[in-house]
Predicted model as a PDB file, atoms N, CA, C, CB and O in Angstrom, pLDDT in the B-factor column:
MODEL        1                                                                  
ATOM      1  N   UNK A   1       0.847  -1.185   0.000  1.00 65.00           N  
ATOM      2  CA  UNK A   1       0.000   0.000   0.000  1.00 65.00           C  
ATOM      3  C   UNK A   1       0.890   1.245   0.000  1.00 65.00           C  
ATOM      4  CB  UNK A   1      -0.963   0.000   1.229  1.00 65.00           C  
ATOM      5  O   UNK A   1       1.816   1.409   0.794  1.00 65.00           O  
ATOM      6  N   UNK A   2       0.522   2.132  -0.984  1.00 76.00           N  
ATOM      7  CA  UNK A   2       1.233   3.662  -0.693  1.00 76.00           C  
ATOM      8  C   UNK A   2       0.907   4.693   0.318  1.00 76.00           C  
ATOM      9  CB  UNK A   2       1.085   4.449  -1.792  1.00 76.00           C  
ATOM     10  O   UNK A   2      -0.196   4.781   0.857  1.00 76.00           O  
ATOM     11  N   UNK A   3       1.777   5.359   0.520  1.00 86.00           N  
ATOM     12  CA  UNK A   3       0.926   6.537   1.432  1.00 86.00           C  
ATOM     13  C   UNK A   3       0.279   7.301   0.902  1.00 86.00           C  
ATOM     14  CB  UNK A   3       1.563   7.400   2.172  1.00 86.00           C  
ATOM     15  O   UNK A   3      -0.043   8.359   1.444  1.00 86.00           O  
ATOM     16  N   UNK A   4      -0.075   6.973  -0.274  1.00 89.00           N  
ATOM     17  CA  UNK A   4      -1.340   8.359  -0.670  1.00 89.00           C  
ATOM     18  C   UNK A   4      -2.669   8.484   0.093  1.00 89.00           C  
ATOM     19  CB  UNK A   4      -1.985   8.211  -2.289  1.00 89.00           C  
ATOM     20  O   UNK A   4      -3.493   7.630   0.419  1.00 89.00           O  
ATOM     21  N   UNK A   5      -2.624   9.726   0.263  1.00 92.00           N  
ATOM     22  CA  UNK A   5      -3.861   9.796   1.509  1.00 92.00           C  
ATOM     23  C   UNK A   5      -5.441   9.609   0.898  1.00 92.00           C  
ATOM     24  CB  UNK A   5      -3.821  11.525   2.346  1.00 92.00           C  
ATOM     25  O   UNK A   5      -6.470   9.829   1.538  1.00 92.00           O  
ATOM     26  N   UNK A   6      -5.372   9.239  -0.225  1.00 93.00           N  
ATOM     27  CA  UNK A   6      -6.770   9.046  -0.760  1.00 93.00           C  
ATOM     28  C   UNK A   6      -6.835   7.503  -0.834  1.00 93.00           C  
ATOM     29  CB  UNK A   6      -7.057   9.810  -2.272  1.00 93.00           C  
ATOM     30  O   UNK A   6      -7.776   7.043  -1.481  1.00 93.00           O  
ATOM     31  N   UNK A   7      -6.162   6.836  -0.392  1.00 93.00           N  
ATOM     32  CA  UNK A   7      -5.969   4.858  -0.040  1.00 93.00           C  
ATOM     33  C   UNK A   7      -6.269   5.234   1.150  1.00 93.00           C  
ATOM     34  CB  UNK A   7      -4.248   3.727  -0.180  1.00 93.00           C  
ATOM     35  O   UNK A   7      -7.099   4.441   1.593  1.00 93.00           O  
ATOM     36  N   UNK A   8      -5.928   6.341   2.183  1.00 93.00           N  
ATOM     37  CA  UNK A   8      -5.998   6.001   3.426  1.00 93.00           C  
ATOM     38  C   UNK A   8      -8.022   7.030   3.590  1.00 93.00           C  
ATOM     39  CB  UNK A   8      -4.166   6.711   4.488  1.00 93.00           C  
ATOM     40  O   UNK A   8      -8.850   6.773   4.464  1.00 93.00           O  
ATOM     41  N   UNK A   9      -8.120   7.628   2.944  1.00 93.00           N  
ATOM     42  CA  UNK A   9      -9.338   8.088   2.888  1.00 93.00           C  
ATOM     43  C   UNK A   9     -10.679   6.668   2.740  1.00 93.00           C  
ATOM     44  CB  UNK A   9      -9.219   9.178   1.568  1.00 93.00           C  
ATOM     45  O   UNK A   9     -11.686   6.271   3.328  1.00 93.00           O  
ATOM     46  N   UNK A  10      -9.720   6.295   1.395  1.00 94.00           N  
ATOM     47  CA  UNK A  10     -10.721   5.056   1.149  1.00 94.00           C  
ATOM     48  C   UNK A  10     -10.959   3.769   1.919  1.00 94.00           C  
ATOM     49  CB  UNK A  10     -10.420   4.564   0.013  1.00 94.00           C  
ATOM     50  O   UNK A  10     -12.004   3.121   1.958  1.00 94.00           O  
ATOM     51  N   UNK A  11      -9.711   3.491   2.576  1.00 94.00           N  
ATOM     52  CA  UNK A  11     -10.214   2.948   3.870  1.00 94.00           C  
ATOM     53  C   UNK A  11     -11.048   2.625   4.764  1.00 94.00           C  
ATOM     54  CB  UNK A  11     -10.009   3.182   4.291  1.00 94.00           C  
ATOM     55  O   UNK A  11     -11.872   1.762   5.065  1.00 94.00           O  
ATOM     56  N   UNK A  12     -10.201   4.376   5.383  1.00 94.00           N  
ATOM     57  CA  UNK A  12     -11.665   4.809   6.508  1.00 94.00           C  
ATOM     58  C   UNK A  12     -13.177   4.751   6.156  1.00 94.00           C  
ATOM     59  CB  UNK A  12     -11.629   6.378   6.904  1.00 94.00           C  
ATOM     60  O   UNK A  12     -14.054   4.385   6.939  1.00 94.00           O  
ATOM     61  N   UNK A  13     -13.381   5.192   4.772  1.00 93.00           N  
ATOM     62  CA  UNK A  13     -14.312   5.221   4.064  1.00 93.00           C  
ATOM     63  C   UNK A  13     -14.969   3.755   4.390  1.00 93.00           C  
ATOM     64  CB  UNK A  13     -13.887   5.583   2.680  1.00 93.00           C  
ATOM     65  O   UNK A  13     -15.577   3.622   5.452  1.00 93.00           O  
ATOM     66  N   UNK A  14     -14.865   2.795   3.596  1.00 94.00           N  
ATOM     67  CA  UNK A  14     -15.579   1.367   3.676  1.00 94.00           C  
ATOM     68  C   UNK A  14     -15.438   1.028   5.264  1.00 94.00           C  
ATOM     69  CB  UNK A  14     -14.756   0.072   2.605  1.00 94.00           C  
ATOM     70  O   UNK A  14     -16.192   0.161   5.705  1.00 94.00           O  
ATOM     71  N   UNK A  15     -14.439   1.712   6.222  1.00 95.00           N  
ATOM     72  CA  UNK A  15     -14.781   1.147   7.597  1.00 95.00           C  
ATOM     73  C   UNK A  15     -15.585   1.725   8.499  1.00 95.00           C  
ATOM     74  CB  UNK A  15     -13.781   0.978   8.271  1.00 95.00           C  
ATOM     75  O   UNK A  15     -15.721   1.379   9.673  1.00 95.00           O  
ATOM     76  N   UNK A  16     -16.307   2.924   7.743  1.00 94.00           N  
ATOM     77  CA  UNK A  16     -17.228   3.390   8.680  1.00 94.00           C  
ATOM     78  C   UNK A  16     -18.702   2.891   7.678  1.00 94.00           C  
ATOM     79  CB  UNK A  16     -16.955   5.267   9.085  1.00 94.00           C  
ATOM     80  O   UNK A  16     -19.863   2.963   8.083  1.00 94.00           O  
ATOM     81  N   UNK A  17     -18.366   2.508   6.631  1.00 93.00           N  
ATOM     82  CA  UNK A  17     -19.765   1.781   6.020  1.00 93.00           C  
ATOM     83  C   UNK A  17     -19.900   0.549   6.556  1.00 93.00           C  
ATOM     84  CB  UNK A  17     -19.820   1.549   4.437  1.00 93.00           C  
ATOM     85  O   UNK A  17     -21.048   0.119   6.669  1.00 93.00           O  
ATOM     86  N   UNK A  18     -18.748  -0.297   7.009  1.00 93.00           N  
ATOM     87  CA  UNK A  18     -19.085  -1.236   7.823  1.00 93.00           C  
ATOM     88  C   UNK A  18     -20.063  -1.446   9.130  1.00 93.00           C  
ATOM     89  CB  UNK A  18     -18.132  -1.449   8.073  1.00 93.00           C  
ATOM     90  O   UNK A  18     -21.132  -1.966   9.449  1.00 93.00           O  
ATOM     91  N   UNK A  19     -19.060  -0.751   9.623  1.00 93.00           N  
ATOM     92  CA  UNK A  19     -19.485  -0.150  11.245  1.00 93.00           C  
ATOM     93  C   UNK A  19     -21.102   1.039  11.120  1.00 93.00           C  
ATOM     94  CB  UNK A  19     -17.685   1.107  11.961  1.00 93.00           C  
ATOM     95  O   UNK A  19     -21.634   1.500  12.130  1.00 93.00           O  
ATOM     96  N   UNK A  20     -21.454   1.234  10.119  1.00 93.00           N  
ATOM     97  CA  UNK A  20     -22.496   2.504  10.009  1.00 93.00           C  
ATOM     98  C   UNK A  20     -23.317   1.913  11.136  1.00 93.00           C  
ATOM     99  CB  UNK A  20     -23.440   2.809   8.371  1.00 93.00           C  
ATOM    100  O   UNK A  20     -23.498   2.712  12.055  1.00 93.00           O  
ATOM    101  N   UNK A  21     -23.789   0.871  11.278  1.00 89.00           N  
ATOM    102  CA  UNK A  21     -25.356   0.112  11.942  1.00 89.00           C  
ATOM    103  C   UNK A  21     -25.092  -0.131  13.622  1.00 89.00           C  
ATOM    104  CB  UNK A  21     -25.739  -1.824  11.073  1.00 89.00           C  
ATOM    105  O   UNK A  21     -25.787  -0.348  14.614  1.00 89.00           O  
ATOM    106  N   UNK A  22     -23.590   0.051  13.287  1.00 91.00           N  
ATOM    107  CA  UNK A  22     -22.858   0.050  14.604  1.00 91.00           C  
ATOM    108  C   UNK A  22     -22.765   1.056  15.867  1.00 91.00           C  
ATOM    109  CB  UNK A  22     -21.719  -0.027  14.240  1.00 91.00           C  
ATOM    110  O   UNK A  22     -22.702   1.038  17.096  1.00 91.00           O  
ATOM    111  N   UNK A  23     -22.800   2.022  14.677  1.00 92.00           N  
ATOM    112  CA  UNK A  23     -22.574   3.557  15.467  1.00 92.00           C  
ATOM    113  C   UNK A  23     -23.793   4.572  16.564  1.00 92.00           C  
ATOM    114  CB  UNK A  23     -22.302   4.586  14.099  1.00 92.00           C  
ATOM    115  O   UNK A  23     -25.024   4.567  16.577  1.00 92.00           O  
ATOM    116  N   UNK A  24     -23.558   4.756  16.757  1.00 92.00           N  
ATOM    117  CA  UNK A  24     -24.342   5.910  17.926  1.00 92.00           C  
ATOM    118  C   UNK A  24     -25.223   6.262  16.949  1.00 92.00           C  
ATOM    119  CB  UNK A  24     -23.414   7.423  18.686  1.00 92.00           C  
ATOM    120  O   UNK A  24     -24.898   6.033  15.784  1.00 92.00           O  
ATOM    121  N   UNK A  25     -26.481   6.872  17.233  1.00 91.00           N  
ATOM    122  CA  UNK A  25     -26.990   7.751  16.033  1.00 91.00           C  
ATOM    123  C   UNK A  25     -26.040   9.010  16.169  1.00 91.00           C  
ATOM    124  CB  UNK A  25     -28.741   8.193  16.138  1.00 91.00           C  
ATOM    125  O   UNK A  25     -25.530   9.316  15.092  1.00 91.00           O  
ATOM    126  N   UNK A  26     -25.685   9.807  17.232  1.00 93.00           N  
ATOM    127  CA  UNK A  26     -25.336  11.088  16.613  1.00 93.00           C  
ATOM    128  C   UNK A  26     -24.173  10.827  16.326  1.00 93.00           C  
ATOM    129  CB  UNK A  26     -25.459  12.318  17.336  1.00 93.00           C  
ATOM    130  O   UNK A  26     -23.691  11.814  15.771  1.00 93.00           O  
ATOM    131  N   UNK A  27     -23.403   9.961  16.413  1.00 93.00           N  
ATOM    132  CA  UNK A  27     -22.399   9.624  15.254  1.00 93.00           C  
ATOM    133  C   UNK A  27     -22.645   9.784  13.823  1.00 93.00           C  
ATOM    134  CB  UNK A  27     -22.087   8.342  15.325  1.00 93.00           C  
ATOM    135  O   UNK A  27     -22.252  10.712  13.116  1.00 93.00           O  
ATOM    136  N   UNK A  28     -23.243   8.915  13.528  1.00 93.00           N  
ATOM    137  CA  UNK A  28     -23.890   8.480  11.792  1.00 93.00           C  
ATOM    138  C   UNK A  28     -24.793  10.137  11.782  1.00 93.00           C  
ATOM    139  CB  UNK A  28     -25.447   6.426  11.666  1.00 93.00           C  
ATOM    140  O   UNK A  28     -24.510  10.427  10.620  1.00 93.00           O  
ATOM    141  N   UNK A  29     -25.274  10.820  12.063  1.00 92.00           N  
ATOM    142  CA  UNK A  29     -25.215  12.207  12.064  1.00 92.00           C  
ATOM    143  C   UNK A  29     -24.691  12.892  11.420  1.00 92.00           C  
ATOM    144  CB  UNK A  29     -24.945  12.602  12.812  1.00 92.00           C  
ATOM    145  O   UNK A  29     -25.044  13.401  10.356  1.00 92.00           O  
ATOM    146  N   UNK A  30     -23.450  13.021  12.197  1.00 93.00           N  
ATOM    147  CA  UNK A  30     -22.351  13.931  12.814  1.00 93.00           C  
ATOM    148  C   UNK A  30     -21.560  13.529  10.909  1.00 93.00           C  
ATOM    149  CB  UNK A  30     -21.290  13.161  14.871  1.00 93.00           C  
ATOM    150  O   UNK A  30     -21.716  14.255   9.927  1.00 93.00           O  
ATOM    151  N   UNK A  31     -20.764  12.193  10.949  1.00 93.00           N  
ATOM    152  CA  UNK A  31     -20.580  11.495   9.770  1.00 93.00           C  
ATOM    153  C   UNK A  31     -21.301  11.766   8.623  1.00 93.00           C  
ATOM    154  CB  UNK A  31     -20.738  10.333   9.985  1.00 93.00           C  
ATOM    155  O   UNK A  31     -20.760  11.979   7.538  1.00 93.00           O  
ATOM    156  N   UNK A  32     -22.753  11.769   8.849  1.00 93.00           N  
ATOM    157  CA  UNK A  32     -23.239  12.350   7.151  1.00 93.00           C  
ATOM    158  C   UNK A  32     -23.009  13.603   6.905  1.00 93.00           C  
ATOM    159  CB  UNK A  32     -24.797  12.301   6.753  1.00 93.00           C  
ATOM    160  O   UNK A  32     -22.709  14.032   5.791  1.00 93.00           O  
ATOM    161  N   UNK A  33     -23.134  14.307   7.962  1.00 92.00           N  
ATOM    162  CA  UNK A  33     -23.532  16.317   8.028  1.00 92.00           C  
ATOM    163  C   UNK A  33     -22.113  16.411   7.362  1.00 92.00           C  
ATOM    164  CB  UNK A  33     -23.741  17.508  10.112  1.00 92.00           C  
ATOM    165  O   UNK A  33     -22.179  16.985   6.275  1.00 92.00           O  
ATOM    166  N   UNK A  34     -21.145  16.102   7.627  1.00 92.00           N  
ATOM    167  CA  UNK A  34     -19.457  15.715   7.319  1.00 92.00           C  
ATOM    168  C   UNK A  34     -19.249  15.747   6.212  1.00 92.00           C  
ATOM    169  CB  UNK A  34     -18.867  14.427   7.666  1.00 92.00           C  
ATOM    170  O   UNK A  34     -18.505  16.551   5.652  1.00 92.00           O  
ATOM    171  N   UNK A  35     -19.988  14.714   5.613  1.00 90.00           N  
ATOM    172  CA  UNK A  35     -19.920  13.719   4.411  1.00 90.00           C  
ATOM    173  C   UNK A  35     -20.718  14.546   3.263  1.00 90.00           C  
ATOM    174  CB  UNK A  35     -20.695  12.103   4.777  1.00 90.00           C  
ATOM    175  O   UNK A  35     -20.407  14.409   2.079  1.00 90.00           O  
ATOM    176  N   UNK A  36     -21.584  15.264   3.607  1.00 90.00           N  
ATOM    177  CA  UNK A  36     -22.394  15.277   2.172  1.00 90.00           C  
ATOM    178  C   UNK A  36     -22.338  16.902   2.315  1.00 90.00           C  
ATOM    179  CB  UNK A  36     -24.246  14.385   2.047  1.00 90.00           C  
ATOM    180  O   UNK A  36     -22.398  17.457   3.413  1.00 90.00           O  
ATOM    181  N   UNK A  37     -22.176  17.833   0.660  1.00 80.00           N  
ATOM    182  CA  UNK A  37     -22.076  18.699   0.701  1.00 80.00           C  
ATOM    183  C   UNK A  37     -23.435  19.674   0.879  1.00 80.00           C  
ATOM    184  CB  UNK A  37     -21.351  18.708  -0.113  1.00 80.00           C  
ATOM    185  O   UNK A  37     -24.015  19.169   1.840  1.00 80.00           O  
ATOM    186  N   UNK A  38     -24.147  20.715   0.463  1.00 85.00           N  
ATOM    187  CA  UNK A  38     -24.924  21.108   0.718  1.00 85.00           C  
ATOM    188  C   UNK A  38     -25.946  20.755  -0.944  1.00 85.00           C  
ATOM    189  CB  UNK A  38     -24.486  22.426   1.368  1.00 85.00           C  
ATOM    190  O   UNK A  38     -27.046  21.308  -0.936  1.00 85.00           O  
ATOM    191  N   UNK A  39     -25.726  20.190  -1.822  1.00 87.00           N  
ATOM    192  CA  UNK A  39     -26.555  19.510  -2.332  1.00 87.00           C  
ATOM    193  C   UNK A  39     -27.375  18.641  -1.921  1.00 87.00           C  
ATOM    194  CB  UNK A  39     -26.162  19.152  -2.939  1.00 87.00           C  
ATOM    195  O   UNK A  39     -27.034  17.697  -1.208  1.00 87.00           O  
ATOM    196  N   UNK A  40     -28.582  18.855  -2.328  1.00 89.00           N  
ATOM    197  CA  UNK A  40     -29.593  18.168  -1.747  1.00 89.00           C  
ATOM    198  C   UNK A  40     -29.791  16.868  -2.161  1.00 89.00           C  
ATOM    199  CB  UNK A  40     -30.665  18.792  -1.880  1.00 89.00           C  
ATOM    200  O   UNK A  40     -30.248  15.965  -1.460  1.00 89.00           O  
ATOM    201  N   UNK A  41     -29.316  16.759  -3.716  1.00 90.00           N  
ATOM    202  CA  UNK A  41     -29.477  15.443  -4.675  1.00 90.00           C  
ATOM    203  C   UNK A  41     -28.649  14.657  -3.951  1.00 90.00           C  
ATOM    204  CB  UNK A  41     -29.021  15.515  -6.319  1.00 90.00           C  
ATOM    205  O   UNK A  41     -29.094  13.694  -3.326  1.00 90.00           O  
ATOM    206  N   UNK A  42     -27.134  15.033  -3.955  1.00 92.00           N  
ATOM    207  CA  UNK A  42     -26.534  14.305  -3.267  1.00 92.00           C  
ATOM    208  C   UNK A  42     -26.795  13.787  -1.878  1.00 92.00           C  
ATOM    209  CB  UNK A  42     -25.670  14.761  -3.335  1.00 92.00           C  
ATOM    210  O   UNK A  42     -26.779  12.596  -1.570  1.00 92.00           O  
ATOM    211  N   UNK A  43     -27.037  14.794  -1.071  1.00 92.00           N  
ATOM    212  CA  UNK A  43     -27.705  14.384   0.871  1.00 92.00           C  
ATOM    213  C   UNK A  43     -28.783  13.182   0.730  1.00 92.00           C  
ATOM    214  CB  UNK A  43     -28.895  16.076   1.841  1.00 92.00           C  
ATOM    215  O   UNK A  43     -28.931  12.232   1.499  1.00 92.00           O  
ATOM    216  N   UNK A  44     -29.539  13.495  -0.531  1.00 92.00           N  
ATOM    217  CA  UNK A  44     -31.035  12.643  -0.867  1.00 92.00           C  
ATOM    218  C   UNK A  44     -29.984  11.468  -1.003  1.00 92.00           C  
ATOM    219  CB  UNK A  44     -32.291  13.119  -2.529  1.00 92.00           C  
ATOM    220  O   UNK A  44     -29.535  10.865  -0.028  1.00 92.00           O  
ATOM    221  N   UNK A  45     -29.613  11.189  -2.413  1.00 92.00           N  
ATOM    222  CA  UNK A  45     -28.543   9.921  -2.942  1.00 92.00           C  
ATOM    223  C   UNK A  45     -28.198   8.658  -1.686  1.00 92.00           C  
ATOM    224  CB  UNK A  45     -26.805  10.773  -3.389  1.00 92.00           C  
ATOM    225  O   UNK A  45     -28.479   7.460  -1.650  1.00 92.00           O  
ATOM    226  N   UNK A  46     -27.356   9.694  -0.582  1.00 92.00           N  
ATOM    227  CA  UNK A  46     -26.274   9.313   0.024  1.00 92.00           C  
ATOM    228  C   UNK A  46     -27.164   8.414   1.197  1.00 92.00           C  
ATOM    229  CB  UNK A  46     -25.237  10.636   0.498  1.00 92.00           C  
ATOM    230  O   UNK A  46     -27.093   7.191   1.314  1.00 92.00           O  
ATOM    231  N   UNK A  47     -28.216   9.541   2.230  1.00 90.00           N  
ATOM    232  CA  UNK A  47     -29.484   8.870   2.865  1.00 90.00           C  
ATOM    233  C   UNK A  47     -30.182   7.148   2.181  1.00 90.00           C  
ATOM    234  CB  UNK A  47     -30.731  10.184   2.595  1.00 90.00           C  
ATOM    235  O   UNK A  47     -30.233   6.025   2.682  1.00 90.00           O  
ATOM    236  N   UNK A  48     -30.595   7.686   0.911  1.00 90.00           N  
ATOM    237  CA  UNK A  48     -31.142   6.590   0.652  1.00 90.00           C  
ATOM    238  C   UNK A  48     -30.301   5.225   0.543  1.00 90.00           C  
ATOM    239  CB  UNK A  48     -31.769   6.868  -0.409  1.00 90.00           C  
ATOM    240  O   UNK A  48     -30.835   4.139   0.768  1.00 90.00           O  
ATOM    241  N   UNK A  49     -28.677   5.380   0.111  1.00 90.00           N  
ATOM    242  CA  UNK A  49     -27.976   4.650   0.148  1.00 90.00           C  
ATOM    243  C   UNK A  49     -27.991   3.612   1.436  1.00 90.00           C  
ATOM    244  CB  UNK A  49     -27.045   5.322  -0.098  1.00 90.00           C  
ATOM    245  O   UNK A  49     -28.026   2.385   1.346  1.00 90.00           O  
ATOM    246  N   UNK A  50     -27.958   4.359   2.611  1.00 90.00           N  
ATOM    247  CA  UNK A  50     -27.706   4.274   4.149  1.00 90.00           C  
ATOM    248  C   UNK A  50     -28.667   3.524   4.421  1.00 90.00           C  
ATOM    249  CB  UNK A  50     -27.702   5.533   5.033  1.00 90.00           C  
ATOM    250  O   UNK A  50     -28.419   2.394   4.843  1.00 90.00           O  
ATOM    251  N   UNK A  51     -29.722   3.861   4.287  1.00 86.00           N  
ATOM    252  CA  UNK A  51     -30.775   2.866   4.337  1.00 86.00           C  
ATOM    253  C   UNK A  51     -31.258   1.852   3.940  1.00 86.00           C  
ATOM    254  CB  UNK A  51     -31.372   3.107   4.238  1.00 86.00           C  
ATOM    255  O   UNK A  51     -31.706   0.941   4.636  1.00 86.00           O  
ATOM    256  N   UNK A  52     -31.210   1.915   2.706  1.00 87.00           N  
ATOM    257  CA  UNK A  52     -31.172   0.841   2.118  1.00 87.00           C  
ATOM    258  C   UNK A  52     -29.915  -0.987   2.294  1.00 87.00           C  
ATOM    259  CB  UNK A  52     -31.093   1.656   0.942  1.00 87.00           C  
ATOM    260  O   UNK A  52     -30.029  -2.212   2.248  1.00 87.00           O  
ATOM    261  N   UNK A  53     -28.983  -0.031   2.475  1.00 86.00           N  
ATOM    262  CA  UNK A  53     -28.002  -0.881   3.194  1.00 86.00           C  
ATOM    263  C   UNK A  53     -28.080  -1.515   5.108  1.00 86.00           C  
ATOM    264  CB  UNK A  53     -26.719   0.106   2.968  1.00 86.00           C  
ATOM    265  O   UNK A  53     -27.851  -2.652   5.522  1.00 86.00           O  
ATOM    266  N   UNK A  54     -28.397  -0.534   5.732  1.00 75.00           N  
ATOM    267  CA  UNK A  54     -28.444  -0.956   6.864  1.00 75.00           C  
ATOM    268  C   UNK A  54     -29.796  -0.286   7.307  1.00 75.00           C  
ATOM    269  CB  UNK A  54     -27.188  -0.678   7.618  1.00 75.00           C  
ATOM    270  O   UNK A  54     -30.086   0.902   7.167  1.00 75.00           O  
ATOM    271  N   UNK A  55     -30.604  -1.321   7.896  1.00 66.00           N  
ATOM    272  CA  UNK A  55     -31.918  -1.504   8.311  1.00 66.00           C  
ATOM    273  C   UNK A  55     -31.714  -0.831   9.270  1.00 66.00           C  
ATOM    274  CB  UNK A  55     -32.509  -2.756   8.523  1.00 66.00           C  
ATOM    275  O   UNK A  55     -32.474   0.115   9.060  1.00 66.00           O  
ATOM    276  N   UNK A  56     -31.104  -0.587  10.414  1.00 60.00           N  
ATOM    277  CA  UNK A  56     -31.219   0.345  11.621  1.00 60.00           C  
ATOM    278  C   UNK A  56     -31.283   1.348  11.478  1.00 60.00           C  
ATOM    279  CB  UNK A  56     -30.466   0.387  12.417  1.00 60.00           C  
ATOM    280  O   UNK A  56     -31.721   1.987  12.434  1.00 60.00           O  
ATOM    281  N   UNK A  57     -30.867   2.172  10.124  1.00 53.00           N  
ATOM    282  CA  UNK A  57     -30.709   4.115  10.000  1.00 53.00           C  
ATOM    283  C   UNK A  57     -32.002   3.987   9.271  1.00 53.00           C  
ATOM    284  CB  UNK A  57     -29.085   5.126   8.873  1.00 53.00           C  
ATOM    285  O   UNK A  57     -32.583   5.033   8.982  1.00 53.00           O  
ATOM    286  N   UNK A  58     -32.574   2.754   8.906  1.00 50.00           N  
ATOM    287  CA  UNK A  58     -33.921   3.295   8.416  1.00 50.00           C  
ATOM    288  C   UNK A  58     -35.027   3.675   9.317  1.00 50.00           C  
ATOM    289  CB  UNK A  58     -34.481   2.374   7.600  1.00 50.00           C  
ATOM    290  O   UNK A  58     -35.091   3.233  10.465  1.00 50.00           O  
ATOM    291  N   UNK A  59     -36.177   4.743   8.661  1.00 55.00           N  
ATOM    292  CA  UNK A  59     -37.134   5.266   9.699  1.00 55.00           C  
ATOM    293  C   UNK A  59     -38.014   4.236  10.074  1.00 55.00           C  
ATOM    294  CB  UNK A  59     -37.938   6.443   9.244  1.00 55.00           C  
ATOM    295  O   UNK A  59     -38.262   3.263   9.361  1.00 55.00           O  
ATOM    296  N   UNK A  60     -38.557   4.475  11.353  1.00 57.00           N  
ATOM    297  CA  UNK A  60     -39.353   2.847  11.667  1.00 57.00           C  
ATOM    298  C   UNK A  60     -40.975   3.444  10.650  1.00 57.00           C  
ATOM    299  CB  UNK A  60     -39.784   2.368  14.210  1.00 57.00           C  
ATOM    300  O   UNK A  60     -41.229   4.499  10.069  1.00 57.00           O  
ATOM    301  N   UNK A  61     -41.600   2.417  10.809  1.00 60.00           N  
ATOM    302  CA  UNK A  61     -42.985   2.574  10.042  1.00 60.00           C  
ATOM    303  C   UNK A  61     -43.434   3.503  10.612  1.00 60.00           C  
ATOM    304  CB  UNK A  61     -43.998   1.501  10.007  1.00 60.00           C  
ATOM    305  O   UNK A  61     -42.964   3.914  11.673  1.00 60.00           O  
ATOM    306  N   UNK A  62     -44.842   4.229   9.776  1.00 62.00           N  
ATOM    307  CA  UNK A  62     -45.856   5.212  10.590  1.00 62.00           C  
ATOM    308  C   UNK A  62     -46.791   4.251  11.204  1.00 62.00           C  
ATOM    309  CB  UNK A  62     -46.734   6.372   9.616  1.00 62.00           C  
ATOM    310  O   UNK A  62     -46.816   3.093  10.786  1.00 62.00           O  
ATOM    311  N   UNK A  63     -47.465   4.588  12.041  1.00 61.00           N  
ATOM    312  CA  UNK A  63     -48.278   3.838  12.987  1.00 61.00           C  
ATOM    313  C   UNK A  63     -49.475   4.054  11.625  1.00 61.00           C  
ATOM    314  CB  UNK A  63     -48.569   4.601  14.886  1.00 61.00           C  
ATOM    315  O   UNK A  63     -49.546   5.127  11.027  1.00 61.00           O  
ATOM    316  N   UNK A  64     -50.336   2.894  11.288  1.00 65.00           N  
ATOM    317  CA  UNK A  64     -51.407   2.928  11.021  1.00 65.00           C  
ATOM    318  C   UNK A  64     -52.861   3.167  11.671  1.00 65.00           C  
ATOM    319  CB  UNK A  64     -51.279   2.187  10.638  1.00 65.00           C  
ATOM    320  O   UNK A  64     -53.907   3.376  11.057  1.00 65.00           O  
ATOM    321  N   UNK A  65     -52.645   3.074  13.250  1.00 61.00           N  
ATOM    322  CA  UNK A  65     -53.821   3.255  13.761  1.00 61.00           C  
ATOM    323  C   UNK A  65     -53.592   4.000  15.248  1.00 61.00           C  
ATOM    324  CB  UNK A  65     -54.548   1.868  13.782  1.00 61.00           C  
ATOM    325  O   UNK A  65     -52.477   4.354  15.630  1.00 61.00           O  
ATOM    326  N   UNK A  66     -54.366   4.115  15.738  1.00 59.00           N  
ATOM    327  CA  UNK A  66     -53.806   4.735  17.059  1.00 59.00           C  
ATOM    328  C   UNK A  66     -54.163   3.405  17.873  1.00 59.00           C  
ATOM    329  CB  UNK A  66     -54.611   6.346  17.674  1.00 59.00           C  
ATOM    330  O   UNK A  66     -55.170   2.737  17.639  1.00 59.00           O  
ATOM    331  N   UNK A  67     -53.189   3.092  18.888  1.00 51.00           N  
ATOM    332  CA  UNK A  67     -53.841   2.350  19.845  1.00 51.00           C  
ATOM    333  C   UNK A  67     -54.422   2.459  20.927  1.00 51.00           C  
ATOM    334  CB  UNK A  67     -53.369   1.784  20.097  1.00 51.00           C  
ATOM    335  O   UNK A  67     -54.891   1.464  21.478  1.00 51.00           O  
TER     336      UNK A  67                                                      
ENDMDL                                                                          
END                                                                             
């Protein structure tokens, strides 16, 4: 491996996609707010990614009824 810091970016990168389901929520937060620029397409993109991959950052259902 070289020291170019974009090997060591990419790294970290896939080891916090590992760990995502792992993390605190205001971690995975903290990590997207980080991560995604102020495009919205992209924030949209990146979210849906997250979710779709790991079931825990997804939103739970709406209640259908009241109980």
């Amino acid at each position: 491996m070289s020291d170019n810091p974009n090997d060591f970016v990419r790294l970290l990168g896939h080891a916090a996609l590992r760990l995502w389901s792992e993390l605190p929520r205001e971690v995975q937060e903290k990590l997207f707010e980080t991560a995604v620029p102020l495009d919205p397409s992209i924030r949209n993109r990146l979210a849906i990614f997250l979710h779709d991959r790991h079931p825990r950052t997804a939103h739970p259902p709406k209640p259908t009824q009241l109980a």
